[in-house]
N, CA and C atoms as a LAMMPS dump frame, in Angstrom:
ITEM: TIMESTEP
0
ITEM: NUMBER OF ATOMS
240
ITEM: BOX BOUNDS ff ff ff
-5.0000000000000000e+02 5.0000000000000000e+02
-5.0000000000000000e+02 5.0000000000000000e+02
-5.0000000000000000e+02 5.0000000000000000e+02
ITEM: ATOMS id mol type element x y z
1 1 1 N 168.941 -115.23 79.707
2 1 2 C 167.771 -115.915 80.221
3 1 3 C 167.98 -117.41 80.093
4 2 1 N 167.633 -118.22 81.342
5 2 2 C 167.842 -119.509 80.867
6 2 3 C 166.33 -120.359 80.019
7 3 1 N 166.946 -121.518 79.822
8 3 2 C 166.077 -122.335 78.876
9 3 3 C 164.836 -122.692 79.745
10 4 1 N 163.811 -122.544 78.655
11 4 2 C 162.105 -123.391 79.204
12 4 3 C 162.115 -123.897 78.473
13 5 1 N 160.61 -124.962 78.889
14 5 2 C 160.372 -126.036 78.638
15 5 3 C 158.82 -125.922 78.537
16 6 1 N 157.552 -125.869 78.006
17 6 2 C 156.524 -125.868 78.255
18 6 3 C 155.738 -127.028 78.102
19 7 1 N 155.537 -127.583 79.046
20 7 2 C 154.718 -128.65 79.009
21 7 3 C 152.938 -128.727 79.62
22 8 1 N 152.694 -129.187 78.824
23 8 2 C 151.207 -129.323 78.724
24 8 3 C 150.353 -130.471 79.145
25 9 1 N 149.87 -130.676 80.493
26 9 2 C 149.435 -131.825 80.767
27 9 3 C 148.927 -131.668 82.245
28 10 1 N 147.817 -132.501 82.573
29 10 2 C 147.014 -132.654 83.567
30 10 3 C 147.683 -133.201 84.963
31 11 1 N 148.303 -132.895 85.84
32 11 2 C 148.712 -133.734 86.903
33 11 3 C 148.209 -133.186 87.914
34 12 1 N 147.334 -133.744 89.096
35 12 2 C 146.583 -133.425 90.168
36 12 3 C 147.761 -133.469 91.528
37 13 1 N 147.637 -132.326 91.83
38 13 2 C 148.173 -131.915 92.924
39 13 3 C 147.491 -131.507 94.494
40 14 1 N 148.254 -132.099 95.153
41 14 2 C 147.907 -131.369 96.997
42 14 3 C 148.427 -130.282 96.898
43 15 1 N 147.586 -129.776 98.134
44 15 2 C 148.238 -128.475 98.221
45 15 3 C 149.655 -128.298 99.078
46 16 1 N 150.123 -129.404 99.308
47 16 2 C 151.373 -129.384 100.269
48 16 3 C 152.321 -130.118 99.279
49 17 1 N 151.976 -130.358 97.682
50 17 2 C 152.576 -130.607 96.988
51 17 3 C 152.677 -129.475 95.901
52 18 1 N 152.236 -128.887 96.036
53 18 2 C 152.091 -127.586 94.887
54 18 3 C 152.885 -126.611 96.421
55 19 1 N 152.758 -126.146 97.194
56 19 2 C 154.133 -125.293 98.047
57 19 3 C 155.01 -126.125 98.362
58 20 1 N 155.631 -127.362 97.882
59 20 2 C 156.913 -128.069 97.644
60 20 3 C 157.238 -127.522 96.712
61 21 1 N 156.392 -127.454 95.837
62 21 2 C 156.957 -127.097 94.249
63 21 3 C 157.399 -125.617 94.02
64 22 1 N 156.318 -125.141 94.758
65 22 2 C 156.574 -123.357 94.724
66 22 3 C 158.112 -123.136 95.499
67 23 1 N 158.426 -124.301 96.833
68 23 2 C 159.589 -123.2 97.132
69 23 3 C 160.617 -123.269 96.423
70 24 1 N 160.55 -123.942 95.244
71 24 2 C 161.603 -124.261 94.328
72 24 3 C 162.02 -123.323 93.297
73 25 1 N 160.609 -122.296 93.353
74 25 2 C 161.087 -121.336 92.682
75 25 3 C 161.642 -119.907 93.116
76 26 1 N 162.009 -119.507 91.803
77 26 2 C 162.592 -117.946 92.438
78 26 3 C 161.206 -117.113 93.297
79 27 1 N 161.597 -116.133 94.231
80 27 2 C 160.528 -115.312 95.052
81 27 3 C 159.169 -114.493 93.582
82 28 1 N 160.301 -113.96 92.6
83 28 2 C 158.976 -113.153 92.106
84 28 3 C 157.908 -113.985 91.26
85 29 1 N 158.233 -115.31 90.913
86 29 2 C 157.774 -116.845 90.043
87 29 3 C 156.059 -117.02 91.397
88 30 1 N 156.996 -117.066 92.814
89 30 2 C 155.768 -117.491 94.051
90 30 3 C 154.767 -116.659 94.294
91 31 1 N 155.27 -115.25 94.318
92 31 2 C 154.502 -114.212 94.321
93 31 3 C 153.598 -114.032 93.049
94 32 1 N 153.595 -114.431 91.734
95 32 2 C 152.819 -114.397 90.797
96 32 3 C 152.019 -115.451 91.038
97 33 1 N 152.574 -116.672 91.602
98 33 2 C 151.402 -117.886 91.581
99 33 3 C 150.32 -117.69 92.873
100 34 1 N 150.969 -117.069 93.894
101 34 2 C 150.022 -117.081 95.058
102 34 3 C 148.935 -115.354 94.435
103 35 1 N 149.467 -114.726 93.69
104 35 2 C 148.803 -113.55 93.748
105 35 3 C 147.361 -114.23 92.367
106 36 1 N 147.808 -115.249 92.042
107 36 2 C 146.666 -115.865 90.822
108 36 3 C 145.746 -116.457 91.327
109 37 1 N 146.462 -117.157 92.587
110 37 2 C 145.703 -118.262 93.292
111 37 3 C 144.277 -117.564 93.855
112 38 1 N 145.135 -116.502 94.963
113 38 2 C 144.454 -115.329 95.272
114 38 3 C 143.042 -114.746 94.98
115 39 1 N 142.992 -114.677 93.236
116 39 2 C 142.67 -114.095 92.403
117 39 3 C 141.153 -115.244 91.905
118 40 1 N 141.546 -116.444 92.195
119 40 2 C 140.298 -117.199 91.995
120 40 3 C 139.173 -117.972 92.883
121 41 1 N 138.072 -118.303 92.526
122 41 2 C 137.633 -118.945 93.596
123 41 3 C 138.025 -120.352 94.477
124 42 1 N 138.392 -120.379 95.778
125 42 2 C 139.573 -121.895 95.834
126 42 3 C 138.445 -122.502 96.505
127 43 1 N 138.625 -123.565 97.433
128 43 2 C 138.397 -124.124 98.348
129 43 3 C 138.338 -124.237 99.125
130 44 1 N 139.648 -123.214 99.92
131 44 2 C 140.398 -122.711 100.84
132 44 3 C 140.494 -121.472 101.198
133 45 1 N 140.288 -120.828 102.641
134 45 2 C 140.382 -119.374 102.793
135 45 3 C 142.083 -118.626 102.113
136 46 1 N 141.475 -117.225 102.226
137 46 2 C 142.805 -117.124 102.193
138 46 3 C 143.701 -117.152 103.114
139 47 1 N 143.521 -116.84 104.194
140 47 2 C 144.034 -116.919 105.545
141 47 3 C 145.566 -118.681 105.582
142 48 1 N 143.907 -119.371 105.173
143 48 2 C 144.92 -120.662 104.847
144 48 3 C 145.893 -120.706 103.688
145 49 1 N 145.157 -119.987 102.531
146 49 2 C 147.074 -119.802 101.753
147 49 3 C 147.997 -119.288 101.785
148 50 1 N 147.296 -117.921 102.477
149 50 2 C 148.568 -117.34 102.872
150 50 3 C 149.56 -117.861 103.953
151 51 1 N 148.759 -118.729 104.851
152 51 2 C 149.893 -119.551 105.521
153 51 3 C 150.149 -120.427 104.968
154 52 1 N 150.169 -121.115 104.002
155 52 2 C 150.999 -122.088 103.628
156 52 3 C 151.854 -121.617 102.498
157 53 1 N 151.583 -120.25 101.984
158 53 2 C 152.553 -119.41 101.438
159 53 3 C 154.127 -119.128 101.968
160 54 1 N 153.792 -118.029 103.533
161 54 2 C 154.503 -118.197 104.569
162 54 3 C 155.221 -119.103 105.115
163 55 1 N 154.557 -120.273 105.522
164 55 2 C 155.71 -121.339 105.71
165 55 3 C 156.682 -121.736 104.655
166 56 1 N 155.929 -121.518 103.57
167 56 2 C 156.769 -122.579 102.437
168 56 3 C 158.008 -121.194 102.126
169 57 1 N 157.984 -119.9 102.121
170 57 2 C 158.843 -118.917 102.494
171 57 3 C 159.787 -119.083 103.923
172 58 1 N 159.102 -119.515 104.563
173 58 2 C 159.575 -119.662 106.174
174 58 3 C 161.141 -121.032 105.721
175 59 1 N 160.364 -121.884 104.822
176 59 2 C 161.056 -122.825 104.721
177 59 3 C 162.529 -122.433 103.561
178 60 1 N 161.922 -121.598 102.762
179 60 2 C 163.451 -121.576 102.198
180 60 3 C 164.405 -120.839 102.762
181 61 1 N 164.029 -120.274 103.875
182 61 2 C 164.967 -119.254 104.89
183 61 3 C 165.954 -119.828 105.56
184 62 1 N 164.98 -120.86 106.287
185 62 2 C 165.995 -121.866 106.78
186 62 3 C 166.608 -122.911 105.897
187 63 1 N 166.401 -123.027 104.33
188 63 2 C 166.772 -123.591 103.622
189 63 3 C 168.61 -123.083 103.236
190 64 1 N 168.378 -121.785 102.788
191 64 2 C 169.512 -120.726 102.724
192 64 3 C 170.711 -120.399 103.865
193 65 1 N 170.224 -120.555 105.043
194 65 2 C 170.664 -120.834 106.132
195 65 3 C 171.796 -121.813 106.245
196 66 1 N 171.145 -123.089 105.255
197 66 2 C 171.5 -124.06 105.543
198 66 3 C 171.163 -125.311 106.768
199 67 1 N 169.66 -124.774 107.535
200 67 2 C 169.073 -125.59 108.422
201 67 3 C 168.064 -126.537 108.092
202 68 1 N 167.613 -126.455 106.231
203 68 2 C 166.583 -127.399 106.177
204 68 3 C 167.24 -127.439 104.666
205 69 1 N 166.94 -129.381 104.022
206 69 2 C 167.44 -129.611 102.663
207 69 3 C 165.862 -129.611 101.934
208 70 1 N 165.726 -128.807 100.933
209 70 2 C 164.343 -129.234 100.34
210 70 3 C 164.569 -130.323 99.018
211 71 1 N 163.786 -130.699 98.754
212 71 2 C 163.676 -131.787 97.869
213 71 3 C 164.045 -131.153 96.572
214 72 1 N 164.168 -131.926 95.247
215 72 2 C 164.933 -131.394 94.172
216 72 3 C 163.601 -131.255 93.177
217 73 1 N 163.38 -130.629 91.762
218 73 2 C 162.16 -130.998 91.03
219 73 3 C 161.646 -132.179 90.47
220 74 1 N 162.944 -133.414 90.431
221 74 2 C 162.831 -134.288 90.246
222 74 3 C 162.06 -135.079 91.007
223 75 1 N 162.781 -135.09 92.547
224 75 2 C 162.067 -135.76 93.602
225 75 3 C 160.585 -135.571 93.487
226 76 1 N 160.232 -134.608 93.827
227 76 2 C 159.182 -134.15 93.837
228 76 3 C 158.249 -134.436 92.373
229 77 1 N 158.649 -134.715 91.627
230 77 2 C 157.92 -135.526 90.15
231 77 3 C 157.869 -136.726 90.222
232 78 1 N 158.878 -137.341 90.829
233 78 2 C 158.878 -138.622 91.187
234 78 3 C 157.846 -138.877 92.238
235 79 1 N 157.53 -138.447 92.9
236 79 2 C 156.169 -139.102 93.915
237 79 3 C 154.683 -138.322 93.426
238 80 1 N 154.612 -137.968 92.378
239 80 2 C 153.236 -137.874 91.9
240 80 3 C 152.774 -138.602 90.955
């Protein structure tokens, strides 16, 4: 198993910054976060998370492919 890290702290996220972040993880990591998300009252239909679920899946396809570069966890810490 590799190494964690648990960190504890408040950082406000978009939602097109939180499925940056998700496609970074492994599939069964996304599927636990969208099935939580799911699970509470949002803001947002589900209709709408589940598409932005989908794309952000859509996106690591063509990521694997090799047709799209996604950003690193760093990057992506760096602009919040």
């Amino acid at each position: 198993m590799g190494k964690t890290i648990n960190l504890n702290t408040n950082i406000q996220l978009t939602i097109n910054q939180l499925v940056d972040l998700a496609k970074q993880l492994p599939q069964k990591d996304r599927l636990r976060i969208a099935s939580m998300l799911l699970d509470e009252d949002t803001t947002f239909s589900k209709e709408e998370l589940k598409a932005k679920i989908k794309e952000g899946l859509d996106e690591i396809h063509l990521h694997k492919k090799g047709q799209v570069k996604l950003r690193t966890l760093s990057d992506f810490l760096s602009d919040v």
